[in-house]
Backbone as a chain_set.jsonl record, in Angstrom:
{"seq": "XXXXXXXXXXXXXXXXXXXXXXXXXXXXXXXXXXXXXXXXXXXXXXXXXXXXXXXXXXXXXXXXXXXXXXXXXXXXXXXXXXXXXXXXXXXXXXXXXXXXXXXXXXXXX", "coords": {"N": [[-45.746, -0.499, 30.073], [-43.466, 0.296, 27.421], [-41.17, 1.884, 26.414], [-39.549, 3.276, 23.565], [-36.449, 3.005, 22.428], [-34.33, 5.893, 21.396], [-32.116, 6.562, 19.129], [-28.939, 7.821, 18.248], [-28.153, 8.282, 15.153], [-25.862, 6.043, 13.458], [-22.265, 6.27, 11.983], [-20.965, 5.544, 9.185], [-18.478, 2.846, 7.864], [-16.297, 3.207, 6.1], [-14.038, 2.068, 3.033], [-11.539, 3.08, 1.311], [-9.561, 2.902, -1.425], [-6.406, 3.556, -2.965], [-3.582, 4.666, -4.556], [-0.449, 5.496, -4.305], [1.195, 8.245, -5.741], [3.236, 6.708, -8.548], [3.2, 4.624, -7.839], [3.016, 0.929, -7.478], [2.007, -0.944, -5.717], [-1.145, -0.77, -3.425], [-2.61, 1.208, -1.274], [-4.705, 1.503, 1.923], [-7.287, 3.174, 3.405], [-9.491, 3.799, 6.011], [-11.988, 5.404, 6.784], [-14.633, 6.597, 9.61], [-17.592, 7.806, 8.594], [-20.608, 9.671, 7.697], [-21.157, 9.785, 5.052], [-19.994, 8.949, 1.847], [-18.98, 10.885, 0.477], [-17.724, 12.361, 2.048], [-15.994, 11.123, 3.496], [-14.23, 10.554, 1.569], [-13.897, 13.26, 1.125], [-12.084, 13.576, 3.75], [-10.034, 12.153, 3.28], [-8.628, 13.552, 1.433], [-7.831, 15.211, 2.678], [-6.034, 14.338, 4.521], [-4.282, 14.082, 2.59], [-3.525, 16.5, 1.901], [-2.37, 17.685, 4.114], [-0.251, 16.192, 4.738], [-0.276, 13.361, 5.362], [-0.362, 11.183, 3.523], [1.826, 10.389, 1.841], [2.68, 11.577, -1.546], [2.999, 12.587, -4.606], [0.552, 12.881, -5.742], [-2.339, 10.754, -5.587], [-4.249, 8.282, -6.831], [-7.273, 6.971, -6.855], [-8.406, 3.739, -6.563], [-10.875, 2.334, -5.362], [-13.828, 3.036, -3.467], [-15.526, 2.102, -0.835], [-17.858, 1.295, 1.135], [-18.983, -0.566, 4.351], [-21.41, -3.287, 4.497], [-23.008, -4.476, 7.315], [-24.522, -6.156, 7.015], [-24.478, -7.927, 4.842], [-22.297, -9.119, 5.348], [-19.908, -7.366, 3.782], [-18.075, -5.403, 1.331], [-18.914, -2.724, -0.511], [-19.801, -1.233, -3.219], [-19.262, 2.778, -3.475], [-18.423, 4.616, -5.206], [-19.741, 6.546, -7.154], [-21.593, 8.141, -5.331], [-19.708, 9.294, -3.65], [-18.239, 10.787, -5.248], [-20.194, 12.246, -6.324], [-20.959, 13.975, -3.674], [-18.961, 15.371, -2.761], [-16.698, 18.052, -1.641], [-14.715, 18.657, -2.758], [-12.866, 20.258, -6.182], [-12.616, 20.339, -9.203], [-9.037, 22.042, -9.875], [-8.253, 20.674, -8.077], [-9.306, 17.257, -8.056], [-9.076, 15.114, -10.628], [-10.819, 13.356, -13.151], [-10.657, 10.788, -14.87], [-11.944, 8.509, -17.314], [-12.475, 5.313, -15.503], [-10.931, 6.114, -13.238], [-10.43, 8.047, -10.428], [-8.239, 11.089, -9.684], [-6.129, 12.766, -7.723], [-4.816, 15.214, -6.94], [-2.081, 17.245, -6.281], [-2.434, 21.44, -6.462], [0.013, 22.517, -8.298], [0.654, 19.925, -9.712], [-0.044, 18.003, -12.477], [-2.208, 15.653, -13.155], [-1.206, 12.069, -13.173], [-1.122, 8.954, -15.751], [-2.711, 7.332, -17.582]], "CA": [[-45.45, 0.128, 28.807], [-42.229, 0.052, 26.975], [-40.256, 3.482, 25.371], [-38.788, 2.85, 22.392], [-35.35, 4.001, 22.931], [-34.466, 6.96, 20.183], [-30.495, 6.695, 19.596], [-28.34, 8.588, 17.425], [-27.211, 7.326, 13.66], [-24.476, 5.486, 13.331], [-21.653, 6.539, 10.974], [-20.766, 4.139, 8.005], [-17.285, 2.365, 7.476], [-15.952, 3.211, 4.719], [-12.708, 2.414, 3.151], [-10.785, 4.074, 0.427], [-8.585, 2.259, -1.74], [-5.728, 4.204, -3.325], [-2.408, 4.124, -5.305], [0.345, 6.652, -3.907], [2.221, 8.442, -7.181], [3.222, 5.801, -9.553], [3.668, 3.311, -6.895], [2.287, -0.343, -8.251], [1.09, -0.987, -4.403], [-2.136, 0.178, -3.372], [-2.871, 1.867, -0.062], [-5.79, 1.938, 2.569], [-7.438, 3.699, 4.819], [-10.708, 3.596, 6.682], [-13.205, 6.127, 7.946], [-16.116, 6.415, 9.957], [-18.105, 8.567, 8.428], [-22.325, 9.202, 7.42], [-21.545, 9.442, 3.505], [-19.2, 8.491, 1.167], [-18.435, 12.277, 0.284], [-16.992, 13.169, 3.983], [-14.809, 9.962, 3.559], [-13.299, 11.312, 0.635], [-12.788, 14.577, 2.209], [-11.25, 13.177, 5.247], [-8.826, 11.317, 2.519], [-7.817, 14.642, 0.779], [-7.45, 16.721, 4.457], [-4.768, 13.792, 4.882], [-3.552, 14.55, 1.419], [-2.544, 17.588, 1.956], [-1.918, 17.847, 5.51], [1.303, 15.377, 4.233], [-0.473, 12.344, 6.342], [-0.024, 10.512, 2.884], [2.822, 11.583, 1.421], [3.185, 11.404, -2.342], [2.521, 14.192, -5.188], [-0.705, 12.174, -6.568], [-2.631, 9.673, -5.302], [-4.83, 7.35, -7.847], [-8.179, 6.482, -6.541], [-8.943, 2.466, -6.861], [-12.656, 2.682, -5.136], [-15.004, 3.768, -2.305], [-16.326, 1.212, -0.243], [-18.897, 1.002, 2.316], [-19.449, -2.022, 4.787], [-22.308, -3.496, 4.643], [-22.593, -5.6, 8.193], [-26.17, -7.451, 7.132], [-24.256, -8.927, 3.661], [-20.451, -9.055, 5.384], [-19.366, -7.423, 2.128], [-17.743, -4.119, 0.96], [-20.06, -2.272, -1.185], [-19.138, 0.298, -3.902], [-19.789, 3.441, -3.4], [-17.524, 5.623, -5.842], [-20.535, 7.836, -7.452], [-21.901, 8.759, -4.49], [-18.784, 10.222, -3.13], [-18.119, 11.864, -6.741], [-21.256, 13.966, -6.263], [-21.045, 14.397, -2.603], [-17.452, 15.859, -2.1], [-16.632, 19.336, -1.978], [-13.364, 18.669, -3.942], [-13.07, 20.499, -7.019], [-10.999, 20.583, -10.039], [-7.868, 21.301, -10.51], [-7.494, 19.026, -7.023], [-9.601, 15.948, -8.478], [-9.776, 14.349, -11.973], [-12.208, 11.895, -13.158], [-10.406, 10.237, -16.381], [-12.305, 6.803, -17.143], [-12.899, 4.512, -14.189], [-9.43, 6.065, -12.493], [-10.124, 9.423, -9.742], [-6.858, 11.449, -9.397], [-6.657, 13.704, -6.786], [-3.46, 16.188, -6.735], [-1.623, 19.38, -5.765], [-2.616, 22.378, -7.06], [0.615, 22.525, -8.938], [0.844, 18.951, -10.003], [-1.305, 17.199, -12.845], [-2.976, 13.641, -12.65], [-0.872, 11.339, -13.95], [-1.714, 7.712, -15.465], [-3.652, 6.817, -18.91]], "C": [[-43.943, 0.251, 28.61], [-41.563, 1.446, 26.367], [-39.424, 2.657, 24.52], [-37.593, 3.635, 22.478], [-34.639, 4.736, 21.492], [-32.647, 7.385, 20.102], [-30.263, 7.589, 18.322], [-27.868, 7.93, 16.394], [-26.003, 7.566, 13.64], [-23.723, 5.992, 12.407], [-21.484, 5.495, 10.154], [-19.144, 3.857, 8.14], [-16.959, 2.197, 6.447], [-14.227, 3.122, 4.338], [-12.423, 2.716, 1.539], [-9.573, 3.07, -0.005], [-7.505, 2.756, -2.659], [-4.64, 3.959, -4.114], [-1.626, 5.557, -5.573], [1.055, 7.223, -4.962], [2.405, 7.258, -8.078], [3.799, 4.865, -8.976], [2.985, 2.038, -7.678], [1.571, -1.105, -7.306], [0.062, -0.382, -4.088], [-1.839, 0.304, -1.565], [-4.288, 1.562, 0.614], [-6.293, 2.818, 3.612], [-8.796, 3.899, 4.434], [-11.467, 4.964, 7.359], [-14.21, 5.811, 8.196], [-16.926, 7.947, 9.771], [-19.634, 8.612, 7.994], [-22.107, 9.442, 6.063], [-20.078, 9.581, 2.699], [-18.289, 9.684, 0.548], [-17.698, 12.541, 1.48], [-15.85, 12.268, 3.837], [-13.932, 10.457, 2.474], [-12.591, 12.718, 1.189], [-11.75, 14.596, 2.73], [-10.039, 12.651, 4.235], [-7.957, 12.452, 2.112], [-7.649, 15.653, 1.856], [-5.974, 15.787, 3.974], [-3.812, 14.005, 3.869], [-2.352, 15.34, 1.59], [-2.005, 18.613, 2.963], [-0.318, 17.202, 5.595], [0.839, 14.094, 5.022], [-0.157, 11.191, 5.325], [0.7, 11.558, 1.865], [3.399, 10.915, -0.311], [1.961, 12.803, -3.228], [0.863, 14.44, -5.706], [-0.887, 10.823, -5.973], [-4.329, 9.338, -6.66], [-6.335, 6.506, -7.088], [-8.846, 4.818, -6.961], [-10.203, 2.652, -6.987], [-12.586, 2.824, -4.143], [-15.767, 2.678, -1.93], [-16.761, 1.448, 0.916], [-19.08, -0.492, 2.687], [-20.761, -2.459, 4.809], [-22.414, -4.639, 6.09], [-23.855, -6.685, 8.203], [-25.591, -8.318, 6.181], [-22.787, -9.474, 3.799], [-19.531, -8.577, 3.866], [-19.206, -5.702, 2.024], [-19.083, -4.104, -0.289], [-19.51, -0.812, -2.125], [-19.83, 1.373, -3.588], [-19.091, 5.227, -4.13], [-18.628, 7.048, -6.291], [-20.967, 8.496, -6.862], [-21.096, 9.851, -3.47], [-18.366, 11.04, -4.46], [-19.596, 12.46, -6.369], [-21.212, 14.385, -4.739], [-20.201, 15.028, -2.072], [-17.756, 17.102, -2.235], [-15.163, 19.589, -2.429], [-13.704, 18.96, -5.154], [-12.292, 20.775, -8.083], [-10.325, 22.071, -9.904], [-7.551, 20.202, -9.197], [-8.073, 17.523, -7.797], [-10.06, 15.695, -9.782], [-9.934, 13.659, -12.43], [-11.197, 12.062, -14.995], [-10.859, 8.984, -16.526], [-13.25, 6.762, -16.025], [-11.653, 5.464, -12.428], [-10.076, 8.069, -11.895], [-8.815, 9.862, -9.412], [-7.152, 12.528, -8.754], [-4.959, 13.98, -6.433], [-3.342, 17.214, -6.597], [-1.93, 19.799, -6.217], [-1.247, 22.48, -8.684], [0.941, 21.123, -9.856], [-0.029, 18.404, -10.891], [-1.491, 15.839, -12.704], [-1.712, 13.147, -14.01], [-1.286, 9.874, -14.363], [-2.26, 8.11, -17.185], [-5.199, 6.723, -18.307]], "O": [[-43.213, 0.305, 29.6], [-42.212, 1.628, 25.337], [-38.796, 1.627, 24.765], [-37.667, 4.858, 22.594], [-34.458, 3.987, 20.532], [-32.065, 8.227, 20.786], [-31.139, 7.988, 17.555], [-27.142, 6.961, 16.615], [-25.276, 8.556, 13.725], [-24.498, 6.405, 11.543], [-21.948, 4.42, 10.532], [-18.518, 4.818, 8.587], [-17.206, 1.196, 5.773], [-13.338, 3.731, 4.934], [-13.291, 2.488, 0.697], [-8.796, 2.546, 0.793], [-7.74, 2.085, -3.664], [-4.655, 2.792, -4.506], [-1.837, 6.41, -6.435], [1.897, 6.374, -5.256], [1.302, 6.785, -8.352], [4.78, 4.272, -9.424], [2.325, 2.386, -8.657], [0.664, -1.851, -7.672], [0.111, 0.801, -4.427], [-1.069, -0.351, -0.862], [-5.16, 1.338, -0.225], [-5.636, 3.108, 4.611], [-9.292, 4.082, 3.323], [-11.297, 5.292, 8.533], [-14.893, 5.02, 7.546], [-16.89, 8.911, 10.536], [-20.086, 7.472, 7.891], [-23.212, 9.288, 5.545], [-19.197, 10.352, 3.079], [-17.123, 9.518, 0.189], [-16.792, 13.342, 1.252], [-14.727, 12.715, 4.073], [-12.775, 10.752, 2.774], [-11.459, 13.089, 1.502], [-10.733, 15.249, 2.496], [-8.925, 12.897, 4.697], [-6.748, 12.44, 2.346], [-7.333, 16.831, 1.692], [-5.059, 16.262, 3.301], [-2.619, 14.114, 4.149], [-1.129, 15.211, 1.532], [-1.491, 19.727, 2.861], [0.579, 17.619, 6.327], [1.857, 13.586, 5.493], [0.288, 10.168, 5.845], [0.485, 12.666, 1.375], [4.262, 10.042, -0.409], [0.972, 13.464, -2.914], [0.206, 15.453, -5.946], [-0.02, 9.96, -5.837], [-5.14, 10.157, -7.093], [-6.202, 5.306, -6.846], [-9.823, 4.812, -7.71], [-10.799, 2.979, -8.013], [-11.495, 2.81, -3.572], [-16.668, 2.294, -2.675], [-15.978, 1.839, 1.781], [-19.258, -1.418, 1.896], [-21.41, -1.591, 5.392], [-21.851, -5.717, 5.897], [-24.118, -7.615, 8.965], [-25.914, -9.498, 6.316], [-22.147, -10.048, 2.918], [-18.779, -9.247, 3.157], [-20.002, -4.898, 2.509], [-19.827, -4.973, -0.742], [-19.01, 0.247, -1.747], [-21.03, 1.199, -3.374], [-19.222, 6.391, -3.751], [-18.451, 8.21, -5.925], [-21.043, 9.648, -7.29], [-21.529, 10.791, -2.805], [-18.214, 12.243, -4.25], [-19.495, 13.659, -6.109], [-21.575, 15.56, -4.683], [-20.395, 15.394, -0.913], [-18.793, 17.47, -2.787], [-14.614, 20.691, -2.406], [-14.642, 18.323, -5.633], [-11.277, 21.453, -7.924], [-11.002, 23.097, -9.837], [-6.838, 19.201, -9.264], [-7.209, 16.698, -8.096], [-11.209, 15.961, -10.134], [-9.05, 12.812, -12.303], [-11.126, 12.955, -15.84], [-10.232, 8.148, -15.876], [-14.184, 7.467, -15.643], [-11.703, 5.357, -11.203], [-10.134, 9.04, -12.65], [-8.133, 9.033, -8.811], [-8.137, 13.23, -8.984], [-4.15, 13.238, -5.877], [-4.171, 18.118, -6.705], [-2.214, 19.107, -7.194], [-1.618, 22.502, -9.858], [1.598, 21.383, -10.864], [-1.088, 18.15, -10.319], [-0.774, 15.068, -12.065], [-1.451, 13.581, -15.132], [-1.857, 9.3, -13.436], [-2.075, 9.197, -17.732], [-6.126, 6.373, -19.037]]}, "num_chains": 1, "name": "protein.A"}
């Protein structure tokens, strides 16, 4: 007889694609996290810990790896309802998330 061996779930790879103040470069960074909300989190700890250092950062998108289709995978809405970021730090204008200081508003069209 065989045991089916009973492991622990994996986290997801998710990466975060950004745009530091009114830079015209975008930014990345990667977590491993289990949902697309925590990854955001983890983005705005670094925020405002100073790990990325500008007054406003500009949310591109939210991707998840997929490793069965080799292919990023959107996953922006799911981290918009799953965060525990709340305005005045993050605002949804359009397609474009802005996520800033307390004292600072979103800038951008």
């Amino acid at each position: 007889m065989s045991r089916k061996i009973e492991r622990e779930p994996r986290p997801d790879i998710y990466r975060l694609i950004y745009r530091p103040g009114k830079w015209t470069t975008k930014g990345e960074r990667f977590f491993n996290t289990f949902t697309a909300g925590e990854a955001l989190d983890d983005l705005y700890h670094a925020f405002k810990t100073g790990k990325v250092n500008a007054p406003c950062l500009t949310l591109v998108t939210i991707d998840v790896w997929n490793p069965y289709s080799n292919k990023w995978e959107c996953r922006q809405i799911e981290a918009i309802q799953e965060t525990t970021i709340k305005p005045p730090q993050m605002t949804i204008k359009g397609r474009s998330i802005y996520i800033c200081n307390e004292e600072e508003g979103p800038t951008g069209n």
